[in-house]
C-alpha positions in Angstrom: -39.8 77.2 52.2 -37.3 79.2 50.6 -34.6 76.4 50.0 -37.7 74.8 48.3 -38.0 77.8 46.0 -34.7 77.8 45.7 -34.5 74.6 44.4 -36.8 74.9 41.8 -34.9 78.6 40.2 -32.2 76.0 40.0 -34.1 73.3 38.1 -35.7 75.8 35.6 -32.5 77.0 34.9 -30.9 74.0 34.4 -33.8 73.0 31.8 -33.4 76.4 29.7 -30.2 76.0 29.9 -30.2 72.7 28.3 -33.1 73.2 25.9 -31.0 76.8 24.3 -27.7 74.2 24.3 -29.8 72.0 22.0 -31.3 74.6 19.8 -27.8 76.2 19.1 -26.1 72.7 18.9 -28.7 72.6 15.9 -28.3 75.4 14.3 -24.2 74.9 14.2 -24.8 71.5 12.5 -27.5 73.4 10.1 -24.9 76.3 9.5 -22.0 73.4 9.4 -24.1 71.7 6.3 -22.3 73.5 3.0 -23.9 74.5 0.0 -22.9 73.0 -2.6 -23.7 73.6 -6.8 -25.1 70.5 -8.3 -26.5 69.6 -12.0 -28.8 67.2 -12.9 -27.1 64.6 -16.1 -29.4 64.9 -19.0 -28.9 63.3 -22.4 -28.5 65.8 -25.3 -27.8 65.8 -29.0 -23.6 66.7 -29.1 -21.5 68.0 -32.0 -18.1 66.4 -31.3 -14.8 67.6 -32.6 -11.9 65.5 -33.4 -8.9 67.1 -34.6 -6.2 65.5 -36.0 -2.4 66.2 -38.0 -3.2 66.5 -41.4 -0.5 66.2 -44.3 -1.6 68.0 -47.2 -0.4 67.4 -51.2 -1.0 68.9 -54.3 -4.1 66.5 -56.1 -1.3 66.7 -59.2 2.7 66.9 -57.9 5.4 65.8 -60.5 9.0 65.8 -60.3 10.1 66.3 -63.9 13.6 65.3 -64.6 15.8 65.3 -68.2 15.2 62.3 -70.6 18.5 63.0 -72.6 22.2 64.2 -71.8 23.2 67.9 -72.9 24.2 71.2 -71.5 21.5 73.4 -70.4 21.1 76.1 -72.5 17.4 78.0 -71.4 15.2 78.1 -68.3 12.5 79.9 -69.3 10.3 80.3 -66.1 11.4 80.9 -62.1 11.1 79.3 -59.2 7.5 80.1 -58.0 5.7 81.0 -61.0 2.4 79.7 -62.5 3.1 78.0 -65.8 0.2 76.5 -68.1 0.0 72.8 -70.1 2.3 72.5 -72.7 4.3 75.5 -72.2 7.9 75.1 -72.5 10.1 75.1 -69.4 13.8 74.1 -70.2 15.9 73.9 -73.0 18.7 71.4 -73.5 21.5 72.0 -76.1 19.6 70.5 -79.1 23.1 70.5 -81.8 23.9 67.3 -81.3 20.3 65.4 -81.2 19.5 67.4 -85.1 22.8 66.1 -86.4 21.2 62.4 -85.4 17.9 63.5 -87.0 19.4 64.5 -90.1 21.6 61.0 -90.1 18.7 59.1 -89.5 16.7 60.7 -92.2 19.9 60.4 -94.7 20.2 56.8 -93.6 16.8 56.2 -94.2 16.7 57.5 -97.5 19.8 55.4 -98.2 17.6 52.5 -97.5 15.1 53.3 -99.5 17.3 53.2 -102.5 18.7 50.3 -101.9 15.4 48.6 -101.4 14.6 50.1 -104.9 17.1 48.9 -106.8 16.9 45.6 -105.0 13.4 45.8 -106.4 14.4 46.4 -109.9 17.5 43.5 -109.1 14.5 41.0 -108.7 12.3 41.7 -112.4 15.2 41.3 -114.1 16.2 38.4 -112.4 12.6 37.1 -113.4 13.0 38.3 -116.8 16.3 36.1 -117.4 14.9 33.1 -115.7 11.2 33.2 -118.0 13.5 32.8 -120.6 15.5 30.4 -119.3 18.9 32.4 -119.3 19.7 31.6 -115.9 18.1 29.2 -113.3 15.5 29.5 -110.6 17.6 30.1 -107.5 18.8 33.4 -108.9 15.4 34.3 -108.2 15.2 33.3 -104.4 18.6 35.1 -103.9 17.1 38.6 -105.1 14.1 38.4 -103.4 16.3 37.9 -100.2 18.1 40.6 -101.0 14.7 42.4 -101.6 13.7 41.3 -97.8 17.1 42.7 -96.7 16.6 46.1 -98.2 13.1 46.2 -96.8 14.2 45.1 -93.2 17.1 47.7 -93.4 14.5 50.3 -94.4 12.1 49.9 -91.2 15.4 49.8 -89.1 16.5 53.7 -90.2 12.3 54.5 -89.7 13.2 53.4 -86.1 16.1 55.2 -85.9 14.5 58.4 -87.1 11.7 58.0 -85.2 14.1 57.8 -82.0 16.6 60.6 -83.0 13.4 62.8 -83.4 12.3 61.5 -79.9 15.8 62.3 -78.5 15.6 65.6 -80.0 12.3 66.6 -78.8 13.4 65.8 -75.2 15.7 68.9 -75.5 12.5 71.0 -74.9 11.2 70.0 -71.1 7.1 71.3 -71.2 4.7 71.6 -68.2 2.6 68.2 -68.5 -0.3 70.3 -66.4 -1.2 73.5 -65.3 0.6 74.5 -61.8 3.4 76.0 -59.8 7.2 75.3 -60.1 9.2 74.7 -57.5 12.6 75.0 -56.5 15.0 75.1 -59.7 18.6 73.3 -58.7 19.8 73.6 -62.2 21.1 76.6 -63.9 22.1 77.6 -67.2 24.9 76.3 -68.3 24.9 73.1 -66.5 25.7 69.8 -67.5 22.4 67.8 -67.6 22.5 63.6 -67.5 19.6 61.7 -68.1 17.6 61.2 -65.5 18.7 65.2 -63.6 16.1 66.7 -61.7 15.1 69.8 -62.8 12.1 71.2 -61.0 9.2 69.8 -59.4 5.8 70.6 -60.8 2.0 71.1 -58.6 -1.7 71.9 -59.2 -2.4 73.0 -56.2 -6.3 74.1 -57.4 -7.5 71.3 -55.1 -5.3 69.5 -52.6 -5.5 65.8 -50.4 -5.1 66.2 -46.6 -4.0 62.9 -45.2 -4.8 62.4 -41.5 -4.6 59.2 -39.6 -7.7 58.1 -37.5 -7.5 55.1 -34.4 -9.6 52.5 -34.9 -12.1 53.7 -32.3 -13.0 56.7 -33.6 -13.2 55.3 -37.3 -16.0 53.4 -35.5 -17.5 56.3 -34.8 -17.1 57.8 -37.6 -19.3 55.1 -39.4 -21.2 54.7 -36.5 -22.4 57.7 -36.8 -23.3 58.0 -40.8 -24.9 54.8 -40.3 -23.5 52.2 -41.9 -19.9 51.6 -43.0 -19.3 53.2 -46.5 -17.4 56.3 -47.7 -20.1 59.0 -48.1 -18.4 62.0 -48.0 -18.7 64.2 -44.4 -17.5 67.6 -44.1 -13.9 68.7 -42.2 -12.6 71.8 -42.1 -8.6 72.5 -42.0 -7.1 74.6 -39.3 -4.3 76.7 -40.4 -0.4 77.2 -38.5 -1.8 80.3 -37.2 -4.5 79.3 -35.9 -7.7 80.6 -38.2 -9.8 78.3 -40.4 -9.4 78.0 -43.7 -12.1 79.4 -45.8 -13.2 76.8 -47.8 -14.5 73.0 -46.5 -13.2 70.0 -47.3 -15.1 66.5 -48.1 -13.7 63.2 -47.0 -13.3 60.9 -49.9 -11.9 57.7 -49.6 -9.8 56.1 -46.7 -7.5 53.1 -47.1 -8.8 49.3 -47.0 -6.7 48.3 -44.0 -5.5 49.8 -40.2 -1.5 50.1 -40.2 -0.7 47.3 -37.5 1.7 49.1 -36.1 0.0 52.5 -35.1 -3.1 50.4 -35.1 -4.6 53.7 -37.3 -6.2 54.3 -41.0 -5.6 57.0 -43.5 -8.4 59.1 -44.2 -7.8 61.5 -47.5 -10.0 64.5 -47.8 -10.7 67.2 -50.4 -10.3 70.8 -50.6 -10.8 73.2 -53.2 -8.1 75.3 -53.2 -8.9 78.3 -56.0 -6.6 81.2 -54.2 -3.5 78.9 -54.0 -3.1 79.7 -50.3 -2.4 75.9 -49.2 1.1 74.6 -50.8 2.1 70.8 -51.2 3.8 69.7 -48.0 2.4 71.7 -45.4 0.3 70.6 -42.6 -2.4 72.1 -41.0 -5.2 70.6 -38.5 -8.1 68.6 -39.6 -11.2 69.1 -37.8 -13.6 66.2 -38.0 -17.0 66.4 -36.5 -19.6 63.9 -35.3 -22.8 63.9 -34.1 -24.1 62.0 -31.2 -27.2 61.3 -29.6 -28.3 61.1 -26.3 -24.9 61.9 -25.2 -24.3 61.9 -21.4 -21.9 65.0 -20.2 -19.7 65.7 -17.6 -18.3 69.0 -16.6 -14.3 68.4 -16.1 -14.5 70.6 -12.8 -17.0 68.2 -11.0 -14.5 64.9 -11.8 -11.5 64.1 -10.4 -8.6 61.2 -11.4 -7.3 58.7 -9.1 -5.3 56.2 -10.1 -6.0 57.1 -13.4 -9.2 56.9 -13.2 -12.3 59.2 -12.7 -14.7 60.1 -10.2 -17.7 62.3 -9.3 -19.5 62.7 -6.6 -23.2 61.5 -6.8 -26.0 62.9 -4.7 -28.7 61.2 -3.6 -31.9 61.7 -2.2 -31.2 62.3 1.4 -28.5 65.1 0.0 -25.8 63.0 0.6 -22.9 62.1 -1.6 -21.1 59.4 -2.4 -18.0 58.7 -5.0 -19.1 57.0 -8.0 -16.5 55.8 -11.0 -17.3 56.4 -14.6 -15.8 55.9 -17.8 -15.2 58.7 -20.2 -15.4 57.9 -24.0 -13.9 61.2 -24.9 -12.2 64.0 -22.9 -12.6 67.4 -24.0 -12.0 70.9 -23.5 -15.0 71.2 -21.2 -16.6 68.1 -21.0 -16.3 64.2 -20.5 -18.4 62.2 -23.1 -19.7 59.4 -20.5 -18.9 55.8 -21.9 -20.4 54.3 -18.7 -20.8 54.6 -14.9 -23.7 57.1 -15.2 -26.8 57.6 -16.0 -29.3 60.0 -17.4 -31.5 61.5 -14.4 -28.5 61.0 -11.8 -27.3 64.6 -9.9 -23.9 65.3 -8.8 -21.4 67.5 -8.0 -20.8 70.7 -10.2 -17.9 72.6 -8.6 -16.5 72.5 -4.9 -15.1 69.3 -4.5 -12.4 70.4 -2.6 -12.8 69.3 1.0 -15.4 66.8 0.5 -15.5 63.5 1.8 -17.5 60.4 0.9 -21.0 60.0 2.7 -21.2 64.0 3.7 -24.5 65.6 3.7 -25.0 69.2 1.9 -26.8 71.4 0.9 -27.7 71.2 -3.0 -28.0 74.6 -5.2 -29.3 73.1 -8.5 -27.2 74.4 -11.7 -29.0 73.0 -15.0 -26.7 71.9 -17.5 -28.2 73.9 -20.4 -26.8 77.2 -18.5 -24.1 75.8 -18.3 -23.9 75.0 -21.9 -25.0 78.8 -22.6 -22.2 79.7 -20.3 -20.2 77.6 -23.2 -22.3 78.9 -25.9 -22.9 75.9 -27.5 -22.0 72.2 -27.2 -20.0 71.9 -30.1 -16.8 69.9 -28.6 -12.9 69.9 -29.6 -11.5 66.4 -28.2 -8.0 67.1 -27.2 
C-alpha cells in the first residue's frame, strides 16, 4: 500500500513537473520574440529637391578692347566702380587721329574745287562748241573730267568720314550701365588695335546655367504637365551656405541633350538689384518638384547589397521577409520608391540589425506622418 502511494507522489510530480517545463519553455519563446518598430507605406503628396552646380553670368558681360593704335593717355574710372551708358572710360592719345581729320577735311575741300572748276571747264567747252569753235568731243572729255572731280570728291567724304571715326575711337565709353572689371592697362601704355582694356557687366539680373540628366528633365515636365518652358521657381544657394534672397524663374533650356554627359542646359533668372551675385561665380541651384502619391522609404529601414536595396516586409502572421525595391531618388532621409512596393505594405522602421529572413516579431506601429513631424516637413534635398 505505501509503494502504491508512493508511486503515484512520483507520477504527479513527474506531470507538474512537465506541465511548469512547458509553460516556461513558452514564455522564453514569447520573451525571445523582439519588438520591433514598424510603419505602414502610405502614398503622399512630396516636395522634391534637386540641387545642382550652377554657373552664373552677368545678363549683359562685354569685353571692350581699343579700335585704333595710340598711347594711353586717361583712365577715368577704377577697377570695380559702377559706371553709366555713355560715360567715357579711356582716353587714347587723339594728336595724331585730328591731324587725319583736318587732312581729310582740307582734301575734301580740295575736291570740291576741283569739281567746280571742272564744272565751269564743261559750259565753256559747250559755249565754244554751239558756236562751232571747236568740235563735239571736247565736250565728252570735260564732262569726264567733271565725273572725275565728282568721284574724287565722295572719296575725301569717305576719308573724312573715317578719320573722324578713327578719331572718335580715342574716347572708349561704357556701351551699358554696369561694373568694370579688372584694368590691365595703365596710363601711359602703348595700346594696338584690338588691346583689351577692361571688361564691362550688368549684373542687375544674372543667368545661372545648370545642367540637368535627362531623367530628371522628364520630371521636370512631367510634372508641369506637358513639355514647354513655363517658367518654375529655383532658388540659388550661396558658398556659405544661406539662400539668396531673391528667387529665380527658369527661362529657356537648350533644344538638345549634350551626347556626351547625356545632360541639358537649363538657364534661369534672377533679379539681382543689390549687386551681391558677380559674373563668374557659382552657387547651387535648387530646383523643386512636386509629386503625387509618392511612396517613401526611410533610409534606416533599407539596406544595400550588391548594390541594391532591401527592406524587410511584414506580413500578417508578423513575420518578415526581404523584399527588393527600386529607389527613383535617394535623399537625405528618404528613398522615393520607383518600384518593388506598394502603398498599404508594413515594414521594418529601425532595428534591422540581427534580423534574419522569415523571423517572427513583435510589431510597434510608427506612422509615417510622425515620422515626417519628426522631419518637419517632407520637403526633400536629393543628394
Amino acid at each position: 500500500m505505501k509503494n502504491l502511494q508512493l508511486q503515484l507522489l512520483l507520477a504527479l510530480s513527474v506531470i507538474t513537473y512537465g506541465c511548469a517545463s512547458k509553460s516556461e519553455t513558452a514564455s522564453n519563446l514569447r520573451d525571445s520574440i523582439l519588438t520591433i518598430p514598424v510603419t505602414e507605406l502610405k502614398p503622399q503628396k512630396t516636395d522634391l529637391h534637386r540641387e545642382y552646380v550652377g554657373n552664373i553670368q552677368a545678363v549683359r558681360n562685354v569685353e571692350i578692347y581699343a579700335r585704333v593704335k595710340g598711347y594711353l593717355e586717361q583712365v577715368y574710372v577704377d577697377e570695380g566702380k559702377e559706371v553709366k551708358k555713355g560715360q567715357i572710360l579711356f582716353r587714347i592719345n587723339s594728336e595724331e587721329y585730328e591731324a587725319q581729320l583736318a587732312k581729310a577735311k582740307a582734301n575734301l575741300q580740295s575736291a570740291i574745287a576741283e569739281a567746280k572748276g571742272a564744272e565751269l571747264e564743261l559750259k565753256r567747252v559747250k559755249l565754244l562748241v554751239e558756236k562751232n569753235v571747236i568740235t563735239k568731243t571736247e565736250v565728252e572729255v570735260a564732262e569726264a573730267k567733271l565725273a572725275a572731280a565728282n568721284a574724287k570728291i565722295e572719296e575725301s567724304r569717305s576719308d573724312k568720314s573715317n578719320a573722324a571715326i578713327h578719331l572718335s575711337r580715342t574716347e572708349i565709353r561704357a556701351p551699358f550701365d554696369g561694373v568694370i572689371d579688372r584694368i590691365p592697362q595703365r596710363m601711359g601704355s602703348l595700346i594696338d588695335d584690338g588691346t583689351l582694356l577692361t571688361t564691362l557687366s550688368d549684373t542687375k539680373a544674372i543667368f545661372a546655367y545648370f545642367n540637368v540628366s535627362e531623367n530628371e528633365y522628364l520630371e521636370y515636365v512631367k510634372a508641369r504637365g506637358k513639355a514647354d518652358n513655363r517658367e518654375a521657381v529655383v532658388e540659388l544657394e550661396l558658398a556659405d551656405g544661406s539662400f539668396f534672397k531673391h528667387k529665380g524663374t527658369i527661362e529657356t533650356m537648350e533644344g538638345a541633350f549634350d551626347e556626351g554627359t547625356g545632360s541639358i542646359a537649363f538657364r534661369a533668372r534672377f533679379s539681382n538689384p543689390e549687386k551681391l551675385l558677380k559674373h563668374g561665380s557659382t552657387g547651387t541651384i535648387r530646383l523643386t518638384n512636386t509629386v503625387e502619391n509618392a511612396i517613401l522609404v526611410p533610409q534606416k529601414a533599407a539596406f544595400e547589397i550588391q548594390d541594391k536595396s532591401f527592406v524587410y516586409v511584414v506580413d500578417k502572421n508578423n513575420q518578415i521577409k526581404t523584399r527588393s525595391f527600386v529607389p527613383r531618388s535617394r535623399f537625405a532621409s528618404y528613398y522615393v520608391v520607383k518600384s518593388g512596393l506598394e502603398s498599404g505594405e508594413t515594414i521594418v522602421y529601425e532595428g534591422l540589425q540581427g534580423l534574419k529572413d522569415g523571423a517572427t516579431i513583435n510589431p510597434k506601429n510608427v506612422s509615417m506622418d510622425s515620422l515626417n513631424t519628426q522631419t518637419n516637413k517632407i520637403e526633400l534635398t536629393a543628394r
